[in-house]
N, C-alpha and C positions, 0 to 999 in steps of 0.2 A: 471497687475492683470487681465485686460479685457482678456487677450490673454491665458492665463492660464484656464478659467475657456470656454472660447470656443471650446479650445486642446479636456478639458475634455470631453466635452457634444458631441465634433466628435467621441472620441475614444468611447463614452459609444453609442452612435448608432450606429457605425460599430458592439460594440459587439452587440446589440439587435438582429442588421439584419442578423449577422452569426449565430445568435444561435435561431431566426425564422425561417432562410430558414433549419438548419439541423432539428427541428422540423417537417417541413410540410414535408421534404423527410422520414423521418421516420412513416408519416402514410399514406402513399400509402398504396395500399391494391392490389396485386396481382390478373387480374379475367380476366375470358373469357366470353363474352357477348352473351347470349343464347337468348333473346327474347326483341325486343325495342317494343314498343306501344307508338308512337307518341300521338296520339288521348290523351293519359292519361296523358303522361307527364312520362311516367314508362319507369324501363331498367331491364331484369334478368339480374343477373349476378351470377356467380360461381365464388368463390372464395376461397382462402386459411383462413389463421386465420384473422381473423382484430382486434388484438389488444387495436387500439386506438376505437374503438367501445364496447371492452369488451369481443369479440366472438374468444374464442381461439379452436375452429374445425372449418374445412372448410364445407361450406356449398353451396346450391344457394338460392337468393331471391331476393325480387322484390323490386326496390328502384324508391323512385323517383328523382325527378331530377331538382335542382337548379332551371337550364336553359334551357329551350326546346332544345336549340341551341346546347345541347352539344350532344343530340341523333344526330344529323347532324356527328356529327365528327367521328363513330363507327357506325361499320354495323355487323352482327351476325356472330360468329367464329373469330371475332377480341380476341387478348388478349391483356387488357389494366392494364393498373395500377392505382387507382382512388382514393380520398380520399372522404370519408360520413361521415354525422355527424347526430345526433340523436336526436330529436325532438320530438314538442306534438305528431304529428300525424305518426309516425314513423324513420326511414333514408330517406336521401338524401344525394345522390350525388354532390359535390360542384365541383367537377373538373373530368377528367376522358383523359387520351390519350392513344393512342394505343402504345404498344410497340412490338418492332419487334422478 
């Protein structure tokens, strides 16, 4: 019985983890990086719809950003793909990579 009930709880995290990672790939957010400001902690960005944000035209604006660390990984005229989530004091950036 022990061994039945362990099957279950593998098979029921295998699905969680396939159907978090297809989650977090569906709210990428398409954008090209127009202006960093380190000093702030900020990044522009231009972007298409962000959905998981609510904002279905594309737009640009000023986000800030998790981790300092991630203006390190993106330089201006880059186009990244990024996911933001939305808070008291406006969006932020939680992840962000360049894509080619």
């Amino acid at each position: 019985m022990n061994g039945i009930f362990r099957t279950a709880g593998a098979a029921a995290l295998a699905m969680a983890l396939t159907f978090g990672a297809a989650f977090a790939q569906g709210a990428d957010i398409n954008g090209e990086v127009k202006k960093i400001d380190e000093g702030a902690g900020k990044i522009t960005l231009k972007h298409g719809p962000a959905k998981s944000l609510g904002m279905d035209e594309p737009m640009t604006m000023v986000y800030r950003v998790k981790d300092p660390a991630l203006l390190k990984q993106v330089k201006v005229g880059d186009k990244v793909k990024f996911e933001a989530r939305e808070g008291d004091g406006g969006y932020t950036v939680t992840a962000i990579q360049k894509v080619k």
